[in-house]
N, C-alpha and C positions, 0 to 999 in steps of 0.2 A: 817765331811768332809768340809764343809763350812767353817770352820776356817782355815782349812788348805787353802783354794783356798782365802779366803780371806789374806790370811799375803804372797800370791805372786803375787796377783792381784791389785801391785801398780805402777801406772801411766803404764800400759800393752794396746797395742792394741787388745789382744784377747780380744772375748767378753764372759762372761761365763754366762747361763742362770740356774737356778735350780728349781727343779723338774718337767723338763720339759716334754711336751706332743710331745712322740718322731712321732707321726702317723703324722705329718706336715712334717717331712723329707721321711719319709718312703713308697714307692708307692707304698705301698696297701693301703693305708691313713687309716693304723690302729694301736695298742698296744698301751704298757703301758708307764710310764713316766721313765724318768733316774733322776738320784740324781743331776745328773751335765753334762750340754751340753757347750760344747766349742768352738768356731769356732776360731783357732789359726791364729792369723795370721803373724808370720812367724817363722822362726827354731829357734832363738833365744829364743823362751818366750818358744815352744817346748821345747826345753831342759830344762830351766825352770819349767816349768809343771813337765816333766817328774823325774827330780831328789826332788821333794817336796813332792808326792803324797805317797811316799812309797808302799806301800802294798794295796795300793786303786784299783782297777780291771779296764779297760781303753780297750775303743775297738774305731777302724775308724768306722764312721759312710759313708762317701761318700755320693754320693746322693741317700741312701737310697733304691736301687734298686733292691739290693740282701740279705737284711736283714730286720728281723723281733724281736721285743723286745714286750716277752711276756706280757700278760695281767697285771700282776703283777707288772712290773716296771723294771728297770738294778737298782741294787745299786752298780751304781761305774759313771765314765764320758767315757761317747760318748765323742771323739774326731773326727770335722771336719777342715779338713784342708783348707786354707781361699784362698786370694788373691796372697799371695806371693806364692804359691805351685801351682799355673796356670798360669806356663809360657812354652815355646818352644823357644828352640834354637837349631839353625840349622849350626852345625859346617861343618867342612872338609869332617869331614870324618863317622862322626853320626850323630844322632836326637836327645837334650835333651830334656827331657817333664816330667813336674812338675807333680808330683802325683793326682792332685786335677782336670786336665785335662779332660774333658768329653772325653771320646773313640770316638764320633761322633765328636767331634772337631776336636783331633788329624787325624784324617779319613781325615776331610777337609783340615787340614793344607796342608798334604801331597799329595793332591788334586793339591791347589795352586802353590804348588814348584816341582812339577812331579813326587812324589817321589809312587815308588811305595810299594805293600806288605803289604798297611795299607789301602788297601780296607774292609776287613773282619772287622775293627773296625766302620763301617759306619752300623753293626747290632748288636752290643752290647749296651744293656743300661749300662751305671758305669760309672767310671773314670779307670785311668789307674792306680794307684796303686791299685785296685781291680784286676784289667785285668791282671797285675805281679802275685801278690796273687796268684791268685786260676788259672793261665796260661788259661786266657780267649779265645776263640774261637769260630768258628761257618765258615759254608762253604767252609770246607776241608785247613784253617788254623791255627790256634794257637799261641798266645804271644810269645812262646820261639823261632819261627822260627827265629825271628827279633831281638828279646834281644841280647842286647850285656853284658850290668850289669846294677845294682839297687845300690841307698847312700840308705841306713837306718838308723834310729835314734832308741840307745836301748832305754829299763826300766831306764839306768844311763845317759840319755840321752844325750851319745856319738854316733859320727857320724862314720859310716863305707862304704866299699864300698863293695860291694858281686859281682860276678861272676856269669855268668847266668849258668856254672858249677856247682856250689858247690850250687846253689838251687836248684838241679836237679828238675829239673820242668816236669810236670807229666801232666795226663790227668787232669781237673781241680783240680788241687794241686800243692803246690810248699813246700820246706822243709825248708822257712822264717823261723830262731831262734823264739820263743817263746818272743813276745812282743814288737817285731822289729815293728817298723812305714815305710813303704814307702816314703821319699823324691821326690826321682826322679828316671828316668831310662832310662837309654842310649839302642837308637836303632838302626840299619844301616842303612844307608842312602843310597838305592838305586834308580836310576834315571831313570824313565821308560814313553811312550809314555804317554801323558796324554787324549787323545782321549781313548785310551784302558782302563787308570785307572778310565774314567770316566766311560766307559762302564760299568764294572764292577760292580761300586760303585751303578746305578743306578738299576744293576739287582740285589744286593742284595738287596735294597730297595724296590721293587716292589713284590720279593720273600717275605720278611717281611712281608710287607702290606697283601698280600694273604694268608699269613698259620699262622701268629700271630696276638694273640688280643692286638695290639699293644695301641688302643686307650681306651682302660679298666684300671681298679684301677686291677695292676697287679706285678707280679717283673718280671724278666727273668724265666728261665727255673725251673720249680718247685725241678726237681731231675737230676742227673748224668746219663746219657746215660750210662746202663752196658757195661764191654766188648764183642763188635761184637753185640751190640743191639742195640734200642733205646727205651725210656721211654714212650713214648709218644706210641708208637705201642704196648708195652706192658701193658700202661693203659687203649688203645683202647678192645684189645683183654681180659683183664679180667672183660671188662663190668664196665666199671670207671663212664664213660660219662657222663653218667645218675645221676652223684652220687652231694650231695651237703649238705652243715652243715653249718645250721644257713645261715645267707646272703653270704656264700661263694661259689664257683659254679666250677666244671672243664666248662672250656672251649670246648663251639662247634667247635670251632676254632684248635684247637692245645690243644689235652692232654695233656700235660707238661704245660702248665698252668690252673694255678689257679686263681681265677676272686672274687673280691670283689661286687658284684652288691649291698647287702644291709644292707650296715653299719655293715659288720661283722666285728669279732674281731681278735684275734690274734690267742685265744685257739679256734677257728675255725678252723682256714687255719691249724693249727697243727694238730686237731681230725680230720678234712678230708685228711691229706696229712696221716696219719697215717692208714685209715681205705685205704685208695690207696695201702699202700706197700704191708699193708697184705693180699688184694684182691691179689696183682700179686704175692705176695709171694704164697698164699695157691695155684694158676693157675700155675706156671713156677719155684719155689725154686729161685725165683732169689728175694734178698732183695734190694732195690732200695734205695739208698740214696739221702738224702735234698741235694741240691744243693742252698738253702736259707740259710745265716746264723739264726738260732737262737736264740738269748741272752736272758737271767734275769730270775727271781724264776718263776719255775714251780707251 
């Protein structure tokens, strides 16, 4: 693999690290290492990358907030997307905003310029091509309310434009082609009192601070809220609480999190999130899914 990144990593601004220790990106500040960490920085040397690597395996990393790379290692490249993918632009008549975008950024952009509907991004941790992804949300709104369309970069890395249509975008799911990258994503730009969008912005905040352990070695939500349920109530009620593997810990705070307190590892937070489902499973038939991404050998 090294060969390969080396006969296209000439006079390039990406920077590419290998066999990197991915627990520095990842906020549980745990797991294994990847073959090859990339911080790209911009679509040109992307496409680049992307048409050289061939059959090489390649996942966004972001900042780390909703994924997890097991003990074992990724053999393939984390791709982060750098400087040039953290921009906003504020047209006529939408919102552009580069993929690499913190969600609490764009929160405040639209803060700044009155724009409202992008309060609920002010309690997400990630960027906003995560937030397209998997149709990010929390306090009765969701990513797709506002999308208008996403540019994507394939596997051949050519650039396309998608429709917030044809990704029918779902309860944290969206139907992104297989191996598509997030560029950017256009959002409507609507104009709204900024005394109210501030209000708002600040009760989400405050809501945060009080039912999440926001300031713990944590990710987002451990699992997907079932239909007409919630995760977090169903790990309560099957006696989770109490539960803990190695330095990993549920949360007294908010059951849908999981808490690193002492230097756990990666096949922790996975054998405890696993010993969670099948607690609420054998209590309620309901299987609860990761809401973490996953990556590398088992």
């Amino acid at each position: 693999m090294r060969e390969i990144i080396d006969k296209i990593d000439y006079n390039f601004k990406t920077k590419f690290y290998y066999n990197y220790d991915t627990s520095k990106n990842v906020w549980f500040r745990t797991g294994g290492k990847a073959k090859v960490f990339c911080i790209v920085d911009n679509e040109k040397e992307l496409s680049i990358i992307l048409k050289n690597i061939g059959d090489i395996p390649y996942e966004i990393i972001g900042v780390g907030s909703n994924i997890l790379v097991r003990d074992n290692g990724y053999e393939g490249v984390l791709i982060k997307l750098g400087k040039n993918f953290n921009q906003i632009k504020l047209k006529k008549t939408s919102l552009e905003v580069g993929a690499s975008i913190l969600d609490i950024n764009l929160s405040k952009f639209a803060l700044l310029n009155n724009l409202k509907n992008f309060e609920f991004y002010s309690g997400i941790p990630g960027t906003i091509g995560g937030a397209v992804k998997m149709n990010a949300g929390c306090f009765g709104s969701e990513t797709k309310e506002i999308l208008i369309d996403i540019k994507t970069m394939n596997n051949k890395g050519e650039i396309n434009t998608i429709n917030k249509k044809n990704l029918k975008l779902d309860y944290r799911q969206s139907h992104l082609p297989e191996g598509d990258i997030i560029i950017s994503a256009n959002f409507q730009s609507n104009y709204g009192d900024k005394n109210e969008i501030e209000k708002k912005v600040n009760e989400i905040k405050l809501i945060r601070e009080k039912t999440q352990p926001i300031k713990e070695k944590t990710s987002g939500s451990t699992f997907k809220n079932p239909k007409n349920n919630f995760a977090a109530k169903l790990i309560e009620m099957s006696n989770c609480k109490d539960l803990s593997e190695g330095g990993i810990f549920v949360s007294n705070k908010h059951a849908n999190f999981l808490i690193n307190k002492q230097e756990g590892t990666a096949s922790q937070i996975e054998e405890l999130g696993n010993k969670i489902i099948k607690r609420v499973y054998d209590k309620f038939r309901i299987k609860l899914e990761w809401e973490i991404k996953i990556i590398g050998q088992e």
